[in-house]
Backbone atoms as SQL, in Angstrom:
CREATE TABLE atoms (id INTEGER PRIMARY KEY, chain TEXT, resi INTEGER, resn TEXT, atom TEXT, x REAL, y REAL, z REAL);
INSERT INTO atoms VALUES
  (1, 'A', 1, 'UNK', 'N', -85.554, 124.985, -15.964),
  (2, 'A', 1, 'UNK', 'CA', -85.796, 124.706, -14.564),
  (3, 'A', 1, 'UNK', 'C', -84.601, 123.951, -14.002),
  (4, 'A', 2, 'UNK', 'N', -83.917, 124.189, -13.091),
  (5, 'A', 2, 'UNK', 'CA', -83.240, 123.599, -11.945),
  (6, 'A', 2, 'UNK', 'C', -83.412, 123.257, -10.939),
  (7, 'A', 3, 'UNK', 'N', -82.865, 121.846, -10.475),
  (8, 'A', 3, 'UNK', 'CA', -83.151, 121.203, -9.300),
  (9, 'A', 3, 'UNK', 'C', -81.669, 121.282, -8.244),
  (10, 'A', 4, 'UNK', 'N', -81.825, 121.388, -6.931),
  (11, 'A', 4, 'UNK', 'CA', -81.044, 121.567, -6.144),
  (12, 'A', 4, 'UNK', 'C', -80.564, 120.237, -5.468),
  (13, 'A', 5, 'UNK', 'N', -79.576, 120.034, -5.559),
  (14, 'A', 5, 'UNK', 'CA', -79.264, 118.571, -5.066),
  (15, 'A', 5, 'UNK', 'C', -78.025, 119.020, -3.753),
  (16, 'A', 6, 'UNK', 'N', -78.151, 118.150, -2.716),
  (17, 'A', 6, 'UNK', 'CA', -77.059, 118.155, -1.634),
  (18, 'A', 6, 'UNK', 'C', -76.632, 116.908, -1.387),
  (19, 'A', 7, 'UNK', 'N', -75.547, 117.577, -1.107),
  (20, 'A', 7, 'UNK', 'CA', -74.166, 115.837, -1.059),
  (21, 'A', 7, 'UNK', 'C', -73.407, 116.288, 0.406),
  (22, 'A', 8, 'UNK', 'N', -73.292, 115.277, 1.162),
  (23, 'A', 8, 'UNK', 'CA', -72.487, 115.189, 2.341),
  (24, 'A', 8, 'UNK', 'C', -70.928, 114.815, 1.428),
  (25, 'A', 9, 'UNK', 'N', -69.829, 115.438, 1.776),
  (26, 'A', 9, 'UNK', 'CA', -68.881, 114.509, 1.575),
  (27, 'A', 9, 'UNK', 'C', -67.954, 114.463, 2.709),
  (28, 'A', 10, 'UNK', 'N', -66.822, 113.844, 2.313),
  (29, 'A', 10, 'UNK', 'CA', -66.239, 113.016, 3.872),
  (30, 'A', 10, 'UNK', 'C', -64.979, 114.387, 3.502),
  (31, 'A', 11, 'UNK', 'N', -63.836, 114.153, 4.498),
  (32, 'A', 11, 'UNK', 'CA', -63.229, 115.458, 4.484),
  (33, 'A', 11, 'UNK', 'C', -62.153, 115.515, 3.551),
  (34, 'A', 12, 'UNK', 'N', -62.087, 114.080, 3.578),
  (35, 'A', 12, 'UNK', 'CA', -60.863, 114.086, 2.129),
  (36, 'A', 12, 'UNK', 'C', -61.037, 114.828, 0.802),
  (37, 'A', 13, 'UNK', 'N', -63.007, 114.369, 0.536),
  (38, 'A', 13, 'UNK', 'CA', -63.050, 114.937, -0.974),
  (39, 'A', 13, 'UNK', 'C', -63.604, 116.424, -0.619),
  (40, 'A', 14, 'UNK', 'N', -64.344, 116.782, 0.832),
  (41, 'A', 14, 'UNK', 'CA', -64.093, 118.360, 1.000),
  (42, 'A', 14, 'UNK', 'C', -62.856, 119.341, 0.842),
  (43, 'A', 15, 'UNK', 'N', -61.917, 118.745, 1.185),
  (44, 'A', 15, 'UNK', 'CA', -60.845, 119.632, 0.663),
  (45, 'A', 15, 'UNK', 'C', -60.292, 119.021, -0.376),
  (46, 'A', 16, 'UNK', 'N', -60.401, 118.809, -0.986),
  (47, 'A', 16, 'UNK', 'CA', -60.172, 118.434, -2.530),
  (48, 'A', 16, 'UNK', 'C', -60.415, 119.391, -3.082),
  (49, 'A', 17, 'UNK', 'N', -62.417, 119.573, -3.318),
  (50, 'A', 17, 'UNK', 'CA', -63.278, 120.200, -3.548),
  (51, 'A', 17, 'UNK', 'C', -62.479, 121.854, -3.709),
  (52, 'A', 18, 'UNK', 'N', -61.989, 121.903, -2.392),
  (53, 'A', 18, 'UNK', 'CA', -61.884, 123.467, -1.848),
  (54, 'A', 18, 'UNK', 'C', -60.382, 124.011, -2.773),
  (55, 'A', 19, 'UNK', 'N', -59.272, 122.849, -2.840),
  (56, 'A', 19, 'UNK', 'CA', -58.582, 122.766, -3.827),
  (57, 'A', 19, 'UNK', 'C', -58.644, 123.404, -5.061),
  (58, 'A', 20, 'UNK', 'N', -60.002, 122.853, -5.547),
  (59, 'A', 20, 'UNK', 'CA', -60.592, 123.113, -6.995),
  (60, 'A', 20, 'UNK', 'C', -61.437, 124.710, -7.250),
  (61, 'A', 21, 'UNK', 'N', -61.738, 125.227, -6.007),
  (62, 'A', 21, 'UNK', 'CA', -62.076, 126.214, -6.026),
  (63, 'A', 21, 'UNK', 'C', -61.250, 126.949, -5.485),
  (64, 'A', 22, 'UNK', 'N', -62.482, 128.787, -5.847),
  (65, 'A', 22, 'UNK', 'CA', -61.305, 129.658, -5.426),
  (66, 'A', 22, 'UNK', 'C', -60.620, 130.378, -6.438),
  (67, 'A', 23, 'UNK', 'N', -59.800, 131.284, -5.793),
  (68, 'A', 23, 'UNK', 'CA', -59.015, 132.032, -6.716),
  (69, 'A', 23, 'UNK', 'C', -57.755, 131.241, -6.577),
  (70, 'A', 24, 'UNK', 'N', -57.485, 130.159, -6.044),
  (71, 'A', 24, 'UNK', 'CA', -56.313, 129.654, -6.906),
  (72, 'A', 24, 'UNK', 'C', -56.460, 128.166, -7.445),
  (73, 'A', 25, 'UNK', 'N', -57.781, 128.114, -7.143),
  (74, 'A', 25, 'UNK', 'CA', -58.547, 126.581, -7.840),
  (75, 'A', 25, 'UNK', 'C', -58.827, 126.842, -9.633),
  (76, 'A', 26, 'UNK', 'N', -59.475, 125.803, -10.463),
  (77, 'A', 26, 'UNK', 'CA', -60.195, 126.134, -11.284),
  (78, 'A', 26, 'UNK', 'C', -61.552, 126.329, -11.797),
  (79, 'A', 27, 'UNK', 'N', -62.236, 126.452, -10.638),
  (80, 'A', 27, 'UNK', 'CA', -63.747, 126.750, -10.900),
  (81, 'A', 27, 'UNK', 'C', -63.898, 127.477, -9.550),
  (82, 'A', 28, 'UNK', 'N', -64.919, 128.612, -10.384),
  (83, 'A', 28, 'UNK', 'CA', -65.416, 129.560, -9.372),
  (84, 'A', 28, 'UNK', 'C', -66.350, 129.689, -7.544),
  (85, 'A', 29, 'UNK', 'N', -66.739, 128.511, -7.807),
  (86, 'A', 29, 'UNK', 'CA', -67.669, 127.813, -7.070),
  (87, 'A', 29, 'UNK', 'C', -68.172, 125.890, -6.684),
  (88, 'A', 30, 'UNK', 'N', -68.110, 125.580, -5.990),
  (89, 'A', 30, 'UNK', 'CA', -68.828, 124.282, -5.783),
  (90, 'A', 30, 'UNK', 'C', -69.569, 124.025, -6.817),
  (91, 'A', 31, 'UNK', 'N', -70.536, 124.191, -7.055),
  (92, 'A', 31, 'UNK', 'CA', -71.570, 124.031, -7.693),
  (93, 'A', 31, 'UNK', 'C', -70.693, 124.048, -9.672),
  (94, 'A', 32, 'UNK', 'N', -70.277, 124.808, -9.669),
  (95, 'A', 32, 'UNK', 'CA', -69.742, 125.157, -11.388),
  (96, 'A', 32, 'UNK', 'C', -68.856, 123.731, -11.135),
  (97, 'A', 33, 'UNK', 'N', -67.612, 123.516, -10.161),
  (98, 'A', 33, 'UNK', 'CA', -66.912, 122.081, -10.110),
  (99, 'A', 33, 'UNK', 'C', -67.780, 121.499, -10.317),
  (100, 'A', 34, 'UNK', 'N', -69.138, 120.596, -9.804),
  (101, 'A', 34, 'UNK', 'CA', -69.858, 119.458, -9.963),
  (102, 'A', 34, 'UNK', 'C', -70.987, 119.234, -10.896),
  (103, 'A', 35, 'UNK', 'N', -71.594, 120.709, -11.588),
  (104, 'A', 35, 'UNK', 'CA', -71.721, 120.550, -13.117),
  (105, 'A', 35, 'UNK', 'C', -71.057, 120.086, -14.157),
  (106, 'A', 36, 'UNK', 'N', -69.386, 120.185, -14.025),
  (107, 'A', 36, 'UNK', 'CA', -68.423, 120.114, -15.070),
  (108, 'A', 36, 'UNK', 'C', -68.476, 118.754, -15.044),
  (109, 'A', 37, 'UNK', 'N', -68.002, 118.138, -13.481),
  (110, 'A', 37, 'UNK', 'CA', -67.997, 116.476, -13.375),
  (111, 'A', 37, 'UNK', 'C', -69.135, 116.086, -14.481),
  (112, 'A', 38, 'UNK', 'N', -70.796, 116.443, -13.944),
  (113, 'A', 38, 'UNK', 'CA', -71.280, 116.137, -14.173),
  (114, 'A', 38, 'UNK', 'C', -71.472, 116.026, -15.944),
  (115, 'A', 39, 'UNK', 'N', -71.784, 116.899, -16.352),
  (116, 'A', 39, 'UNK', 'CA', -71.346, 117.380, -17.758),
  (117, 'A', 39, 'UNK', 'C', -70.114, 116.443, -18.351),
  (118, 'A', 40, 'UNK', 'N', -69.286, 116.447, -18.085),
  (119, 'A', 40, 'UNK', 'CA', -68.172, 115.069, -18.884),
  (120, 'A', 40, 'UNK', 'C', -68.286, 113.933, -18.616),
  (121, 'A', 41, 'UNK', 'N', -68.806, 113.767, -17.135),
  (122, 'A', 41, 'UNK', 'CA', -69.333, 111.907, -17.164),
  (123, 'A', 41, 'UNK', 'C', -70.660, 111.872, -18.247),
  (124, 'A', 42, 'UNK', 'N', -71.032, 112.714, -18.222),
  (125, 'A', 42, 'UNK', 'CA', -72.632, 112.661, -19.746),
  (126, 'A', 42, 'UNK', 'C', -71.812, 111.939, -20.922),
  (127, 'A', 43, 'UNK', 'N', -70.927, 112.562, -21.695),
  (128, 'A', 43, 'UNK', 'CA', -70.300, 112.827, -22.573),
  (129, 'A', 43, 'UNK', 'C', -69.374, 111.518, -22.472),
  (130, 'A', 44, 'UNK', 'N', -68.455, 111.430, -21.558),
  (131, 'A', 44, 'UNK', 'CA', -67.932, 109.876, -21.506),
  (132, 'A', 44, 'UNK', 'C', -68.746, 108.865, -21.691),
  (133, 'A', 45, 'UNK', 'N', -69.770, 108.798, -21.000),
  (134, 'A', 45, 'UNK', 'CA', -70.743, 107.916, -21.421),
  (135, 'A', 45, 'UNK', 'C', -71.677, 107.527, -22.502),
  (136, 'A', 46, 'UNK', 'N', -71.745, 108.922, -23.224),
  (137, 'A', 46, 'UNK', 'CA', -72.290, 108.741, -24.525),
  (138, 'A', 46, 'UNK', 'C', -71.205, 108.841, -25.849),
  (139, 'A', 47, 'UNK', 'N', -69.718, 108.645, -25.579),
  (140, 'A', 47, 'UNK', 'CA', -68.668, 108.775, -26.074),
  (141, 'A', 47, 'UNK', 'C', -68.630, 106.476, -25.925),
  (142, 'A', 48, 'UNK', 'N', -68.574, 106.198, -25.061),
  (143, 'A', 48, 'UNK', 'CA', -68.917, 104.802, -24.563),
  (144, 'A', 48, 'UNK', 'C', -69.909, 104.206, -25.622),
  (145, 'A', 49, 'UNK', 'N', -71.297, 104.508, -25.708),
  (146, 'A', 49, 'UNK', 'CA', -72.557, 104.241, -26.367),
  (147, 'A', 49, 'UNK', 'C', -71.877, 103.788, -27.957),
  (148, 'A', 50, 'UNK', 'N', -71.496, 105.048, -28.013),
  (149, 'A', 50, 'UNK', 'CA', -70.740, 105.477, -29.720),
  (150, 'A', 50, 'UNK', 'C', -69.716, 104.031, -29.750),
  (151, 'A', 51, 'UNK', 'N', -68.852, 104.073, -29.191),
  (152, 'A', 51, 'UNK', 'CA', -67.672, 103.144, -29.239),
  (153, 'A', 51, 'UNK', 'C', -68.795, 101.872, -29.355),
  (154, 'A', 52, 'UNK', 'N', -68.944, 101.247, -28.768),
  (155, 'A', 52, 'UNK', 'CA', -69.643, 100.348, -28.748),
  (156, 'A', 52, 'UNK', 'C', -69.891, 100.126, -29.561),
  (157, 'A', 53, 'UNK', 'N', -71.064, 101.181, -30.267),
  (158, 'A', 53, 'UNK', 'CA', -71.770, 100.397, -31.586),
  (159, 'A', 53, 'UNK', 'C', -70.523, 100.151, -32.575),
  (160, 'A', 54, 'UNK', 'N', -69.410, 101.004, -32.472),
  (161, 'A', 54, 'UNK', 'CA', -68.453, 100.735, -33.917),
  (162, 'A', 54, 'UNK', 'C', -67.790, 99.266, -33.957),
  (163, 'A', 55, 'UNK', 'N', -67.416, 99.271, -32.449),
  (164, 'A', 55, 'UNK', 'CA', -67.335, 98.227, -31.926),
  (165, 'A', 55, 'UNK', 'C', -68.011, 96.414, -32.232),
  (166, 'A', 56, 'UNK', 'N', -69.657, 96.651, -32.338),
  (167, 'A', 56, 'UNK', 'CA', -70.462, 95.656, -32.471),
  (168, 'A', 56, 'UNK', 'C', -70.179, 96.139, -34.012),
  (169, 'A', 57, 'UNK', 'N', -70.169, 96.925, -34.702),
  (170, 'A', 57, 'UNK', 'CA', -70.405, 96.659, -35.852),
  (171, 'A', 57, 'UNK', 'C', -69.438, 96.420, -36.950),
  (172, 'A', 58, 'UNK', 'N', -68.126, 96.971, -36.246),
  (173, 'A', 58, 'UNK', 'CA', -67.084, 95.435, -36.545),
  (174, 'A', 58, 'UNK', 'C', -66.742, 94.352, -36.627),
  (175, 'A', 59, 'UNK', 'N', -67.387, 93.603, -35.145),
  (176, 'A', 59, 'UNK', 'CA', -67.733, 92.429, -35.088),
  (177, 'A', 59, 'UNK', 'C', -68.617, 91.383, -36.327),
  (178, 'A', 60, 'UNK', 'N', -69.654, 92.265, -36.634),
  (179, 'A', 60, 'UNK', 'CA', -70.291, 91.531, -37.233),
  (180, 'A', 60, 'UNK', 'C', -69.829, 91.820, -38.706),
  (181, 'A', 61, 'UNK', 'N', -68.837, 92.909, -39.145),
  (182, 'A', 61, 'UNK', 'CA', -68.090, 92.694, -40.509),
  (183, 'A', 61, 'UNK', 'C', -67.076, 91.161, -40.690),
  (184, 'A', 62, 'UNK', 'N', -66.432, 91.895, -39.356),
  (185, 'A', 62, 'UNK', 'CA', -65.298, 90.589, -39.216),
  (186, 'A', 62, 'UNK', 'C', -65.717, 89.142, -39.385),
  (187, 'A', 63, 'UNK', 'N', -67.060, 88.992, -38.838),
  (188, 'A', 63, 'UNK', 'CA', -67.731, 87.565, -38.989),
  (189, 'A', 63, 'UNK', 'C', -69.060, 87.370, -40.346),
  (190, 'A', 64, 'UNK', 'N', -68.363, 88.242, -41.004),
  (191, 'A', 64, 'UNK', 'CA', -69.412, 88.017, -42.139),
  (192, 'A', 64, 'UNK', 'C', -70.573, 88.566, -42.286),
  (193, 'A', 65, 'UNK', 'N', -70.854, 88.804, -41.082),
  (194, 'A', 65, 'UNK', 'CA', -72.523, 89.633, -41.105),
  (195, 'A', 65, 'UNK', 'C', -73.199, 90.932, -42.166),
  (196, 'A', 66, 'UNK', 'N', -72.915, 90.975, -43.058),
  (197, 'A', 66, 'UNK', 'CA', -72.885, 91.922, -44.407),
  (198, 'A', 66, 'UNK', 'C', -73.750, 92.077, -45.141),
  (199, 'A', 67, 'UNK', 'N', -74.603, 93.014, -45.567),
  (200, 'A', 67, 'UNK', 'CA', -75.239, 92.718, -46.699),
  (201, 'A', 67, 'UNK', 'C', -75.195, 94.297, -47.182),
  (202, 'A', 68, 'UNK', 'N', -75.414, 94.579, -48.996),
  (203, 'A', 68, 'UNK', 'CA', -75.727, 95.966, -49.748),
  (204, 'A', 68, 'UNK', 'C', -76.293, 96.339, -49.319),
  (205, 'A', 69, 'UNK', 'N', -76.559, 97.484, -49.212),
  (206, 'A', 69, 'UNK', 'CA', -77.705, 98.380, -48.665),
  (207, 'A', 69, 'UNK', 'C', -78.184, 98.629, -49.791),
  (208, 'A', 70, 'UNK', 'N', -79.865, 98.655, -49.789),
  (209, 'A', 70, 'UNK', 'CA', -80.698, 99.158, -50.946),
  (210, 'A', 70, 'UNK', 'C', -80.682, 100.759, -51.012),
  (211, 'A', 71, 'UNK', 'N', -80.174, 101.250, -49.974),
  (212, 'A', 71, 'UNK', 'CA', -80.572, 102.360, -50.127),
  (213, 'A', 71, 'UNK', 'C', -81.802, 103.054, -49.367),
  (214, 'A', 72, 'UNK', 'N', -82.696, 102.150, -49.368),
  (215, 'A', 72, 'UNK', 'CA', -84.378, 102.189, -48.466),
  (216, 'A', 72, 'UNK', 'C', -83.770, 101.645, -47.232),
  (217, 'A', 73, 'UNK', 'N', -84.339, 102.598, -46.052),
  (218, 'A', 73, 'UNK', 'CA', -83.949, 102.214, -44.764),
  (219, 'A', 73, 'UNK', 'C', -84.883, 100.888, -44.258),
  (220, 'A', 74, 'UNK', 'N', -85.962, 101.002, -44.868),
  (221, 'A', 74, 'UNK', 'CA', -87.412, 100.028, -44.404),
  (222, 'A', 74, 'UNK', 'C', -87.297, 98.459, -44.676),
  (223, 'A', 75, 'UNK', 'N', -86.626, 98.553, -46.401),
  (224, 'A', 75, 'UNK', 'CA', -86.118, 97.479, -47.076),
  (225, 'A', 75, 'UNK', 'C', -84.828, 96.823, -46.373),
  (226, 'A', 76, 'UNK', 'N', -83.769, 97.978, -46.022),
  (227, 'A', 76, 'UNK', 'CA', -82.852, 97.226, -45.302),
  (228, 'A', 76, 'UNK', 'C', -83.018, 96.285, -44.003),
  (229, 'A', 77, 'UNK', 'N', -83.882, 97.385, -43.229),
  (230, 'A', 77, 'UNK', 'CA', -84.236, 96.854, -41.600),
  (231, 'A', 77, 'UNK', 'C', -85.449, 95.499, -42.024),
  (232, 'A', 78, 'UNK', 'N', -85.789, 95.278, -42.861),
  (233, 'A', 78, 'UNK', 'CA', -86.295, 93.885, -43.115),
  (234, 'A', 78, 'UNK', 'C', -85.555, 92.899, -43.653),
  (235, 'A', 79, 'UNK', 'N', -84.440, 93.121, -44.375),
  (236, 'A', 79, 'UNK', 'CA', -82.995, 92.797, -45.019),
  (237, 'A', 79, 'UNK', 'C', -83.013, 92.067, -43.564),
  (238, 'A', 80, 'UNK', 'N', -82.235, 92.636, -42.748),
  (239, 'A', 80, 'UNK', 'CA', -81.571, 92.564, -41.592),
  (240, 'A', 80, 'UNK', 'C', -82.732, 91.762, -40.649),
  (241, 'A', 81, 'UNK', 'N', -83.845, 91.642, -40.768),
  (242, 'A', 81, 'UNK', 'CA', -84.698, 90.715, -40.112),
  (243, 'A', 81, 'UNK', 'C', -84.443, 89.117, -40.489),
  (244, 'A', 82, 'UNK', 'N', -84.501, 89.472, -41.818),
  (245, 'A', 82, 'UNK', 'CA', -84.557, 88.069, -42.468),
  (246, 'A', 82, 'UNK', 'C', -82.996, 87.234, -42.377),
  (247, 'A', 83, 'UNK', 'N', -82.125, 88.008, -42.097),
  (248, 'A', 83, 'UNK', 'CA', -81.062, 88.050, -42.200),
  (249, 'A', 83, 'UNK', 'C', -80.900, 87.355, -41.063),
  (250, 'A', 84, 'UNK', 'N', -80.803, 88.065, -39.517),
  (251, 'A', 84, 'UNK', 'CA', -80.849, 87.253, -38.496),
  (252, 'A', 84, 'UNK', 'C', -81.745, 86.046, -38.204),
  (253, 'A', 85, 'UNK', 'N', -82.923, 86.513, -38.973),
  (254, 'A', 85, 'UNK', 'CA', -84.257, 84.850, -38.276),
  (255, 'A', 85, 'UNK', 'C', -83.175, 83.892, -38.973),
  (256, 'A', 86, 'UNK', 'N', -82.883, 84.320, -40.462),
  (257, 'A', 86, 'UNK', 'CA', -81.723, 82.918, -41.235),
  (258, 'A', 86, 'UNK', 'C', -80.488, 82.184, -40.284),
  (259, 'A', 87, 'UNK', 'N', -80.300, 83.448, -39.435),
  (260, 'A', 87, 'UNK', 'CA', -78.616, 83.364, -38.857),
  (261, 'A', 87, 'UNK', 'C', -77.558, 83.451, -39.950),
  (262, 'A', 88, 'UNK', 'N', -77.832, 84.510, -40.466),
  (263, 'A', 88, 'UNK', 'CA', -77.131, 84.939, -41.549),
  (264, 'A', 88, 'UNK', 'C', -76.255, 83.768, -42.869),
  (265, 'A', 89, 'UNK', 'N', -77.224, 83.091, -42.844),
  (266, 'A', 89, 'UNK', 'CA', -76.970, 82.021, -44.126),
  (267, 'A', 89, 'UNK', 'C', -77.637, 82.192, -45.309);
């Protein structure tokens, strides 16, 4: 199912737009341009999400925050309970 969305834009980013389309633009249509936007801001943003966690979870190597993994996901994520209520001491 698809939903139809409408956007006013001002005339600068209308001919932009018109730029981008066309036979000497790169997308066939309006609509195919502002899927694509749409479609890679998804992806940047869940490209963002990703970074982040590697991010936080460097952090907490760098500062010691560590422990073996048992192997059991259940055992760990209680690992990691006890771990923070301690403040990792």
């Amino acid at each position: 199912m698809s939903e139809r969305i409408n956007a006013r834009l001002s005339r600068p980013l209308a001919e932009f737009v018109e730029r981008m389309v066309g036979e000497d633009g790169l997308y066939e249509t309006p609509s195919e341009y502002v899927r694509d936007l749409i479609r890679r801001d998804m992806e940047r943003r869940e490209g963002q999400i990703v970074q982040d966690a590697i991010l936080s979870g460097y952090r907490d190597l760098a500062a010691g925050r560590v422990f073996a993994s048992s192997g059991d996901f259940n055992a760990d994520m209680a690992m990691l309970d006890r771990k923070e209520t301690d403040g990792w001491q």
